[in-house]
C-alpha positions in Angstrom: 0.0 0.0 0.0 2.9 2.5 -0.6 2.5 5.1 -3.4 3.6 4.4 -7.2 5.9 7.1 -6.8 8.5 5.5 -4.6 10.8 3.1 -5.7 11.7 1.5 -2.4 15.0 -1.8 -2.3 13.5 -3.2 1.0 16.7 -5.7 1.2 18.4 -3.0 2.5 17.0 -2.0 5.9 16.6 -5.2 8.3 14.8 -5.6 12.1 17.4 -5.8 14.6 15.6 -5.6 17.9 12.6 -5.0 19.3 11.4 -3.1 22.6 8.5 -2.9 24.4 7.6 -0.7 27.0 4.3 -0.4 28.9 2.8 2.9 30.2 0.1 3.4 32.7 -1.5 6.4 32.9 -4.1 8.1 34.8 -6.9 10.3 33.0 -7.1 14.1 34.2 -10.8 13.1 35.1 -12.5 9.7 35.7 -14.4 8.1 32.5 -17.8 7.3 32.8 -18.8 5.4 29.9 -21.8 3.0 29.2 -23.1 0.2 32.0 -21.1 -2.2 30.0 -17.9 -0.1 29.6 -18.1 1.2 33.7 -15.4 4.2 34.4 -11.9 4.4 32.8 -9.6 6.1 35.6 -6.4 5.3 33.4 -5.2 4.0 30.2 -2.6 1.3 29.4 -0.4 2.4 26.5 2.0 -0.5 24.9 5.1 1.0 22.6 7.3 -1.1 20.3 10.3 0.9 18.8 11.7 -1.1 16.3 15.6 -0.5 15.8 17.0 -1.4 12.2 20.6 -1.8 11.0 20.4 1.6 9.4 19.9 3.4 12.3 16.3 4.6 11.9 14.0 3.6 14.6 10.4 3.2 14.5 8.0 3.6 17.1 4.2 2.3 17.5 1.9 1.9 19.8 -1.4 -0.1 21.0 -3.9 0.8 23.8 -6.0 -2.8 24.9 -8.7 -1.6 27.5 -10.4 -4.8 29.4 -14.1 -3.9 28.7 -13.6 -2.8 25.3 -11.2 -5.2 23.6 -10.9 -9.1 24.2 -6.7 -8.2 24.3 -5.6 -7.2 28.0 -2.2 -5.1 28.4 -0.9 -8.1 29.4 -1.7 -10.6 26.8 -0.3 -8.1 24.7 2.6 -7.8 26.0 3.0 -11.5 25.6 1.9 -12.3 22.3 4.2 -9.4 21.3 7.6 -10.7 23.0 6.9 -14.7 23.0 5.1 -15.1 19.5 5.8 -12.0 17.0 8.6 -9.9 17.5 10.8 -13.0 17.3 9.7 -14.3 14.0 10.2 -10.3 12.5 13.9 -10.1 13.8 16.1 -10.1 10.3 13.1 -9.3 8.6 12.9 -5.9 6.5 10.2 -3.6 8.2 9.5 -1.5 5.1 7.9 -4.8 3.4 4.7 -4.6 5.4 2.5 -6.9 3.5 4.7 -9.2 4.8 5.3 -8.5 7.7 1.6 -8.6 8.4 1.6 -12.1 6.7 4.2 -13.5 9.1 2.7 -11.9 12.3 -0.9 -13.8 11.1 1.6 -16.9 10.5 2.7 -16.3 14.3 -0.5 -16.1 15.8 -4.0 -15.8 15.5 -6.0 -12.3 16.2 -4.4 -10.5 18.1 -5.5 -7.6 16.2 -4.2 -4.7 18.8 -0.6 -6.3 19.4 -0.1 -6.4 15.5 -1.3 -3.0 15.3 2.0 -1.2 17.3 4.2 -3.6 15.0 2.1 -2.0 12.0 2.8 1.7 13.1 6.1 1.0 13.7 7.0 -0.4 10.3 5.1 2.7 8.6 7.3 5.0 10.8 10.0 3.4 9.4 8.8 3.2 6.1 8.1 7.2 6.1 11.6 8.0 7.8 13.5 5.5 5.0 11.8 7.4 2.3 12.0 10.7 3.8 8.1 11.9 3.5 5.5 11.5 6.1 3.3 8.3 6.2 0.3 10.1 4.4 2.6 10.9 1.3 3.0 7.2 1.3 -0.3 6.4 1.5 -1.3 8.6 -2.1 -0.9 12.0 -0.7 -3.2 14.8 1.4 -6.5 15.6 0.6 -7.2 17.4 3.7 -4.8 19.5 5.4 -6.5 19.8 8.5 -9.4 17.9 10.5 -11.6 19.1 13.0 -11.0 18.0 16.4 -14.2 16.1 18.7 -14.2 16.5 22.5 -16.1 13.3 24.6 -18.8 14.1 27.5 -18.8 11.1 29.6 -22.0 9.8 31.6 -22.1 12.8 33.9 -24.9 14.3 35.4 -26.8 16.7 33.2 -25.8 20.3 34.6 -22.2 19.0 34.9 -22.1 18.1 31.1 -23.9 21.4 30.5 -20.8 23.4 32.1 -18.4 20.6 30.4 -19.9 21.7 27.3 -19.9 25.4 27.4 -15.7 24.9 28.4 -15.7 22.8 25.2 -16.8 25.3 22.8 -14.9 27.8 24.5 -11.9 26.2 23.9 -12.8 25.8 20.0 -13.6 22.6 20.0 -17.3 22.6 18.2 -18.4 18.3 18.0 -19.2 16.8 21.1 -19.4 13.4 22.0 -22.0 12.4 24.7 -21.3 9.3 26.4 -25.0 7.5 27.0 -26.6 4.1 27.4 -25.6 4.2 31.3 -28.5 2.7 32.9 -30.2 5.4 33.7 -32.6 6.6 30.5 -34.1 9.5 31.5 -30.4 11.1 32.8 -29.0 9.8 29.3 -31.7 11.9 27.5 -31.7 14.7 30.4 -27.5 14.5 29.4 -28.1 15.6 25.9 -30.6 18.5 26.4 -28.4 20.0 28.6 -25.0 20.3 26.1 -27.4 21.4 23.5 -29.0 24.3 25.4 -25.0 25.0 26.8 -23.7 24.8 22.8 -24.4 27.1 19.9 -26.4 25.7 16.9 -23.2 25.3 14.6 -22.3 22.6 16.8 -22.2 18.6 16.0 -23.3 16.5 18.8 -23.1 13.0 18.7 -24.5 10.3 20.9 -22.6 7.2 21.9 -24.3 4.5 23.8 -20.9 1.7 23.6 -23.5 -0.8 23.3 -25.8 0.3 25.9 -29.2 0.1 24.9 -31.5 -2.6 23.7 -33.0 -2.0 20.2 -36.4 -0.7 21.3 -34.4 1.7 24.2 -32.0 3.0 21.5 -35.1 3.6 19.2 -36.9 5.0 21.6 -33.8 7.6 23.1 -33.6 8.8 19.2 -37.0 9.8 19.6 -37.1 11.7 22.8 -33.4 13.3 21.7 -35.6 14.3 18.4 -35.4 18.2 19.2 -31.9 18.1 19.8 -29.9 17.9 16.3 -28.0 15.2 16.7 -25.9 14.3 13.9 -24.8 10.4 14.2 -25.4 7.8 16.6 -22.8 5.3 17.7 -23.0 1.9 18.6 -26.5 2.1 20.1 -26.8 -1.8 20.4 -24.8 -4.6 20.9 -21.7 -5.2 18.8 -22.7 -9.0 17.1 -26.4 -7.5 16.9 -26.1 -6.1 13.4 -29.7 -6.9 12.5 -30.9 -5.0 15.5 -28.6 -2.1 14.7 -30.4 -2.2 11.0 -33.1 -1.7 12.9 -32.4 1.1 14.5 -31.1 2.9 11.9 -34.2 2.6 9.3 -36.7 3.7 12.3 -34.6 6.8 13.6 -33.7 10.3 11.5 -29.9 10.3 13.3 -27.1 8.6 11.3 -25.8 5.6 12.5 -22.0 4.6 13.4 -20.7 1.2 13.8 -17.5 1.2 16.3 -17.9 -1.9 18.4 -19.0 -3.7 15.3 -15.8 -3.1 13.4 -12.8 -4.3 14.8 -11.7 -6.5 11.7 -11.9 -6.0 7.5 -14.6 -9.4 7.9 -16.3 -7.2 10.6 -16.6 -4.5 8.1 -17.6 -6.2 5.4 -20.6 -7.8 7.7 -21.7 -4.8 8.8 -21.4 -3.3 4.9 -23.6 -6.3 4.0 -26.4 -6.3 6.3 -26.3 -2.4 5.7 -26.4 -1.9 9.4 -24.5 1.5 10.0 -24.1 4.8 7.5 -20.5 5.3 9.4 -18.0 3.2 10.1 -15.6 3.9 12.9 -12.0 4.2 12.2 -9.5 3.2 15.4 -5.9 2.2 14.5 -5.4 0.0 17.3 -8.5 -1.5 17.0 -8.2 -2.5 13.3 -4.6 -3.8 13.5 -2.5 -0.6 12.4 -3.0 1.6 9.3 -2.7 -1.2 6.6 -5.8 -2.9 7.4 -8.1 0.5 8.5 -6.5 1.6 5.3 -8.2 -1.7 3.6 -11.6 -0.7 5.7 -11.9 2.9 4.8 -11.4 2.4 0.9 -14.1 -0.9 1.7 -16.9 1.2 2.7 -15.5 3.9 0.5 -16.5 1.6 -2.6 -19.8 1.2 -0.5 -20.9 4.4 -0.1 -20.5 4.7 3.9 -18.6 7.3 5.6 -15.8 7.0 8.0 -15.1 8.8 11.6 -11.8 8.6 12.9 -12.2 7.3 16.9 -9.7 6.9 19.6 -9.0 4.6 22.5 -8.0 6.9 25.0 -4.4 6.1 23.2 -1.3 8.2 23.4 0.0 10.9 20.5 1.6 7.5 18.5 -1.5 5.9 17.6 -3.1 9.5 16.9 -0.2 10.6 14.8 -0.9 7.6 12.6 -4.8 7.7 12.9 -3.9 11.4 11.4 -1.8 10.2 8.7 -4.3 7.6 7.2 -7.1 10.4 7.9 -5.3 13.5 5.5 -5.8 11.2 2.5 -9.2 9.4 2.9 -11.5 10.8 0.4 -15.0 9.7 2.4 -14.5 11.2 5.8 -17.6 12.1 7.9 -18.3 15.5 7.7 -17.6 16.9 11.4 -15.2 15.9 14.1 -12.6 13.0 14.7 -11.2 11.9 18.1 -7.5 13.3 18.1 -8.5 14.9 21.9 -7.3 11.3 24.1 -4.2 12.8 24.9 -5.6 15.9 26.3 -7.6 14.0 28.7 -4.7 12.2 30.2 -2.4 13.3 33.2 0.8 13.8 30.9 1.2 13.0 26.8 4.4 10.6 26.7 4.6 12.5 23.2 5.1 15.7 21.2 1.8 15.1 19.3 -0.4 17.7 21.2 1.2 20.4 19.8 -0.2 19.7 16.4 -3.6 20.5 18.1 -4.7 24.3 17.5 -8.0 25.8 18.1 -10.4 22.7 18.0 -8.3 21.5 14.8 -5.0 18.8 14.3 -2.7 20.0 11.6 -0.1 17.4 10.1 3.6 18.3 10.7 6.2 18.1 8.1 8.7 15.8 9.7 8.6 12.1 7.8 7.3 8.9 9.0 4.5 9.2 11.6 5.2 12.9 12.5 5.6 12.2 16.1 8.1 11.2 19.0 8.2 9.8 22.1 9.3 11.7 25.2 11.4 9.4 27.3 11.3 10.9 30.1 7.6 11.0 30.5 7.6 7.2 29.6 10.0 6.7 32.5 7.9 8.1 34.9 4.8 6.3 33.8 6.7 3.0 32.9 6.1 -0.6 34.4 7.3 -2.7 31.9 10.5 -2.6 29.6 11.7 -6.0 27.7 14.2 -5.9 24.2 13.8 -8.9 22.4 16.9 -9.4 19.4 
């Protein structure tokens, strides 16, 4: 998936070693997501740097959370040091077809451990060739994208204040976290941002999975009056015909998140015509060459694409950004490039590209982003080099 353009000898550069270093680290304010996501006080953040024998190193990243993803940090960790990274060493990183063939050799799934092994390779890649990731990818068709910020399941005059912050900071799509047991609060939740936020801003409901398919119906009703523009993962991630249903009895557009962790998943979802949106995380889908594979998918099927976060760290953003600046079928408001904002420290340099409720692309090569070592020292718990 590189551009025509580049004429790439990938003999040349070879793995050497492999670390991997886990981060965890605490969120500025407690997470209240749906009833079946609870509250996310901190996020676990896994980074490969992959060391070559021409000196260029390059750095990934993957954020498994326990409720959200069937990988744990620590089965991460493992699969990445006992069953990939030693069938990669002596392997060149720019060929990334197959290095994605010989981690799906190595092990089965696993789609968020491959995914930092992914980004780290397309660093590398980007840094060999001396042009950022999104050059590499066909070039930029956007040169900036609009920034979302999240509401959790807070109470209703505490999201209203958390809103009118938001659009003072520039930020003007909101995420409202719903689907937390409590219906009337989830409905009472929405009302108040809207009354707190100007008309020229996007709101978007996200229920993680929280509501049956009558409930989620029903909430798009009473919500009517409030302009939402999309709807995420209202149901139950393997209920696709009960998302259909949803969206062809409800006025809001409907985004599959949960739903799409895989191309297959995709491809389901495209087939049962059970979402208008898809959502785009880079962890989640195993790094940029397969959500590369699932945004030109439901390009070719008329669907649009959000890019979504993980409550990740600036690596997987960077590379969520660099996939983003060339995809032709974006949705048309906000993406979530905010996660590292809502943590205690960013164990990056990838917030600065963030400016008045927008992320702008750098000009360095390969991701566009670096790790900040000291940071990660003082968030560290793990550190392993496998050669």
């Amino acid at each position: 998936m590189v551009s025509s353009k580049v004429k790439i000898d990938s003999s040349k550069v070879i793995i050497e070693r492999i670390e991997v270093m886990a981060c965890e680290i605490p969120l500025v304010k407690p997470y209240k997501l749906s009833k079946n996501n609870g509250v996310q006080k901190t996020t676990h953040s896994i980074i490969v740097k992959i060391h070559t024998n021409k000196g260029i190193v390059g750095i990934g990243e993957t954020n498994p959370q326990r409720r959200f993803s069937e990988e744990l940090p620590e089965t991460v960790i493992l699969a990445l040091q006992k069953y990939l990274i030693p069938d990669l060493i002596g392997v060149s990183p720019i060929n990334i077809a197959m290095i994605h063939q010989l981690m799906d050799e190595s092990l089965k799934g696993f789609v968020m451990a491959k995914a930092a092994i992914d980004m780290a390779c397309y660093d590398i890649l980007g840094k060999y060739s001396n042009l950022p990731v999104s050059e590499l990818l066909g070039g930029r068709i956007n040169e900036k994208l609009e920034v979302l910020w999240a509401i959790g399941n807070d109470a209703p005059d505490d999201s209203g204040k958390q809103a009118d912050k938001i659009c003072r900071d520039n930020y003007k799509t909101i995420m409202i976290k719903v689907g937390s047991g409590d219906f009337n609060e989830d409905v009472a939740r929405v009302f108040a941002v809207r009354e707190n936020v100007g008309a020229d801003t996007a709101l978007i409901v996200d229920a993680n999975q929280g509501f049956k398919v009558e409930e989620a119906i029903k909430f798009a009703y009473e919500i009517r009056s409030a302009n939402v523009a999309l709807f995420e993962q209202p149901v139950a991630y393997y209920d696709l015909d009960g998302m259909k249903q949803v969206k062809d009895a409800i006025d809001i557009t409907v985004s599959a998140d949960e739903s799409v962790f895989t191309f297959q998943d995709a491809k389901r979802v495209i087939e049962k015509n059970a979402a208008d949106v898809l959502s785009i995380k880079m962890a989640k889908n195993g790094g940029i060459f397969w959500a590369r594979e699932i945004v030109k998918l439901a390009e070719y099927s008329g669907k649009k694409v959000m890019f979504n976060s993980m409550l990740e760290e600036g690596v997987v953003q960077a590379a969520s950004m660099q996939l983003a600046l060339t995809t032709k079928n974006l949705w048309g408001r906000g993406h979530s490039y905010f996660s590292p904002l809502r943590l205690e420290e960013d164990i990056t340099d990838f917030t600065s590209q963030i400016r008045n409720g927008f992320v702008f692309p750098n000009e360095s090569t390969g991701l566009g982003v670096s790790l900040e070592m000291d940071k990660i020292e003082k968030y560290k718990y793990h550190h392993n080099i496998i050669e």
